[in-house]
C-alpha positions in Angstrom: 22.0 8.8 -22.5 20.4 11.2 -25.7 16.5 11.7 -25.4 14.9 14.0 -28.2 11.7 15.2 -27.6 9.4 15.3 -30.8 6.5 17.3 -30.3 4.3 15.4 -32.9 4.6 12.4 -30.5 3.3 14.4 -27.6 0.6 16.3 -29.6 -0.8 12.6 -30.3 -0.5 11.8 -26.5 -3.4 14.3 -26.1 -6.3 11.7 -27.2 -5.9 9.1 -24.4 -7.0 6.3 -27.0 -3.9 6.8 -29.4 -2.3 3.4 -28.2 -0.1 3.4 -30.7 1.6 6.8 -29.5 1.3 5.4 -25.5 3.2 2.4 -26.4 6.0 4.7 -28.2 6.3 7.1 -25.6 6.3 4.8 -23.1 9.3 2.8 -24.8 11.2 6.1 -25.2 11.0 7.6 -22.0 10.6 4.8 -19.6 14.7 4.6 -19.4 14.8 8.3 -18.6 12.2 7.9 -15.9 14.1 5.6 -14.4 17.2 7.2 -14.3 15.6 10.8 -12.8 14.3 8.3 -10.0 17.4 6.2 -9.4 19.3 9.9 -9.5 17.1 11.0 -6.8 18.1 7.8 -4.5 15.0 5.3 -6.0 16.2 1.6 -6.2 15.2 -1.9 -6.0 11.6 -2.6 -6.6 10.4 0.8 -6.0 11.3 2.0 -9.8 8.7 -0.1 -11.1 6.0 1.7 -8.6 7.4 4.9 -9.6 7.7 4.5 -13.5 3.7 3.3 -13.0 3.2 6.5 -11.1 4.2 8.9 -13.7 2.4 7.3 -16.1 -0.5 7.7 -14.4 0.3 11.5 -13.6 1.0 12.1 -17.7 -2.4 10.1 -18.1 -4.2 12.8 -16.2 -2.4 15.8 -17.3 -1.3 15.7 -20.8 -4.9 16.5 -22.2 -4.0 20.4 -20.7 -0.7 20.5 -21.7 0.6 22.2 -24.4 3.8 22.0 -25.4 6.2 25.2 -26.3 9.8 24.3 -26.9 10.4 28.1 -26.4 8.7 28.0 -22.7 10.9 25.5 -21.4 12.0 21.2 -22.6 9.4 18.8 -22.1 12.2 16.8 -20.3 12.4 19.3 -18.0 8.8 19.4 -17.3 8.4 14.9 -17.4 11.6 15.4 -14.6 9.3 17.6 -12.2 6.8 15.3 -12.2 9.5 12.4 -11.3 10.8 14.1 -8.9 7.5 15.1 -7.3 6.3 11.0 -7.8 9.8 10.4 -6.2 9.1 12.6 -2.7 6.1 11.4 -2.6 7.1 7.6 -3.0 9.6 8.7 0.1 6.9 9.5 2.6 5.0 7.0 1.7 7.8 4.7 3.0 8.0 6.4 6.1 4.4 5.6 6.3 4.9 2.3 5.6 7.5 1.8 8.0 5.9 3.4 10.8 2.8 1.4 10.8 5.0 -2.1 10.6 7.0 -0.6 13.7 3.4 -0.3 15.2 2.1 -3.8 13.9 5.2 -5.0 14.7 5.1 -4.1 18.8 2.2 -5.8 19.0 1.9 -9.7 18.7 -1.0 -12.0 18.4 -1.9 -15.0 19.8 -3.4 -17.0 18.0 -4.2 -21.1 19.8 -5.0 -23.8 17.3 -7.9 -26.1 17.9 -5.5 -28.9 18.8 -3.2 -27.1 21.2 -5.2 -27.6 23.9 -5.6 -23.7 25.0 -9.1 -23.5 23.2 -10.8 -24.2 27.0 -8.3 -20.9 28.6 -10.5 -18.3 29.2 -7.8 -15.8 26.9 -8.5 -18.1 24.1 -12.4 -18.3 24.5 -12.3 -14.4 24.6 -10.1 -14.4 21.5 -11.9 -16.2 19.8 -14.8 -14.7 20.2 -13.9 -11.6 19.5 -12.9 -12.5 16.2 -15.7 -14.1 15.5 -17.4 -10.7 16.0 -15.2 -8.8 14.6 -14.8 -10.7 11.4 -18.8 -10.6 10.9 -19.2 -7.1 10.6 -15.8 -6.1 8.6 -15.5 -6.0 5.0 -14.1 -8.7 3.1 -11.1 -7.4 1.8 -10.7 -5.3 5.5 -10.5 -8.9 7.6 -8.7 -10.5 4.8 -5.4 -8.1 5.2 -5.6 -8.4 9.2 -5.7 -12.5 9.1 -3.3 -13.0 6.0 -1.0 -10.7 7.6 -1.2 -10.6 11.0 -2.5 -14.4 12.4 -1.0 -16.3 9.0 2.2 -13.7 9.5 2.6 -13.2 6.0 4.6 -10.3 4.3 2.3 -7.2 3.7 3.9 -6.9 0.5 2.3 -10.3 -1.0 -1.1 -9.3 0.4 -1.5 -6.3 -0.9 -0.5 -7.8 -4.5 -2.9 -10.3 -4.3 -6.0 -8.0 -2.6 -5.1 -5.5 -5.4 -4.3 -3.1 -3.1 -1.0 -1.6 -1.2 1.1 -2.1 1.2 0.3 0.8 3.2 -3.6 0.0 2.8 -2.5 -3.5 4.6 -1.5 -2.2 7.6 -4.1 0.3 8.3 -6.7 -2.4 7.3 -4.9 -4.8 10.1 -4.5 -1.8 12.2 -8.2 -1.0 12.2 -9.0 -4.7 12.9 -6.8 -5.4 15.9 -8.2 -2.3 17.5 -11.6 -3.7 17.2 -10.9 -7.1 18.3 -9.1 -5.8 21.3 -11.9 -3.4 22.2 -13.9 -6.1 21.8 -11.9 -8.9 23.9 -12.5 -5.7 26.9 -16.1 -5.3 26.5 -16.7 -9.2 27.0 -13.9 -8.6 30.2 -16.1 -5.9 31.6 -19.1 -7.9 31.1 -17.6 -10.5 33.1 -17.2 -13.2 30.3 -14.0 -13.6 31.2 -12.5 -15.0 34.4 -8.9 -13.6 33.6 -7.0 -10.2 33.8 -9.0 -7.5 32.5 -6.1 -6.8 29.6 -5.6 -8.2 26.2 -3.5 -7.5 23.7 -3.7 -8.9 20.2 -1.0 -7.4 18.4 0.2 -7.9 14.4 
C-alpha cells in the first residue's frame, strides 16, 4: 500500500477549522493508521480507539508542526505517534484487566424485595449501606457501580453509554464498593448488626 505525502494538504491541516482538508486527510491516512497499529499487534475493536487517538494527538500538535521533507517523511513522523498511541493503548489494557481481576474476586450480593432475605440482618446492612452510599456519590460515579456490578453488565456497554471508558468503570465501581463496605463495618461496629462483623460486597 503507496501513501504520498503532499505538503499543501498538511500546510492546510494547520487551521483546525479547514474541514475540508480534515476530511481528506483523514480519508487518506486512516488505512495507514491502521495498518502501523495492526503491525504493532492492534486488532479487533481496539483499531477504532486507536485511529480516534491519533487524531486527537495530530489535532493538538499539527498547529507546531512544520513540515521539511528534507528533515525527515511526515509518514515517518504520523508512525511515531501510532506507535506511541499503540504502547499506550497496551497498558491501558493491562489496566483494564487488572482492575476486572480485582472486581472480579469480589462478588456482590445483592437480595431482591421478594426473596425473602430483606429481614437478614446482611441484607438490612446492605441495604443500608447503599442507601448511604448512593446519596452522597455522583451520578455518573453510582451509575457505573450498579450497572456494572449489581445489574452485572459488561463494563464495555457502560462506559459507552455514560460517555466514558472502560477503565473509568471500574475505578468508579471500585471506589464505590470500598465505601459501601466501609460503610456496612461502621454500622457492624455500632452494633446495627446482629451478624459477623465482615462484609464483603464485591463486583
Amino acid at each position: 500500500m503507496r501513501f504520498r505525502t503532499r505538503p499543501s494538504l498538511i500546510a492546510r491541516l494547520r487551521n483546525l477549522n479547514d474541514a475540508e482538508a480534515w476530511r481528506e486527510f483523514q480519508s487518506s491516512y486512516r488505512p495507514f493508521i491502521r495498518q502501523v497499529g495492526i503491525d504493532a499487534g492492534v486488532r479487533g475493536e481496539t483499531l477504532a480507539d486507536l485511529v480516534q487517538d491519533v487524531w486527537l494527538t495530530v489535532v493538538r500538535v499539527i498547529p507546531r508542526f512544520a513540515y521539511d521533507p528534507s528533515r525527515g517523511r511526515f509518514r515517518s513522523w504520523l508512525a511515531r505517534i501510532v506507535r506511541s498511541r499503540c504502547s499506550d493503548l497496551a497498558r491501558k489494557k493491562k489496566r483494564d484487566a487488572s482492575l476486572k481481576a480485582q472486581l472480579s474476586s469480589r462478588p456482590v450480593v445483592w437480595p431482591s424485595a421478594s426473596d425473602g432475605q430483606d429481614r437478614h440482618p446482611s441484607a438490612v446492612t446492605l441495604r443500608a449501606a447503599l442507601d448511604v452510599v448512593r446519596g452522597t456519590t455522583r451520578p455518573r460515579t453510582w451509575r457505573c457501580f450498579e450497572q456494572h456490578v449489581l445489574q452485572s453488565r459488561p463494563a464495555h456497554d457502560v462506559a459507552r453509554e455514560a460517555g466514558t471508558t472502560v477503565n473509568a468503570v471500574y475505578l468508579n465501581s471500585m471506589r464505590v464498593m470500598n465505601r459501601v463496605e466501609g460503610e456496612c463495618r461502621r454500622r457492624l461496629d455500632e452494633g446495627q448488626g446482629h451478624e459477623s462483623r465482615t462484609v464483603s460486597v464485591n463486583g
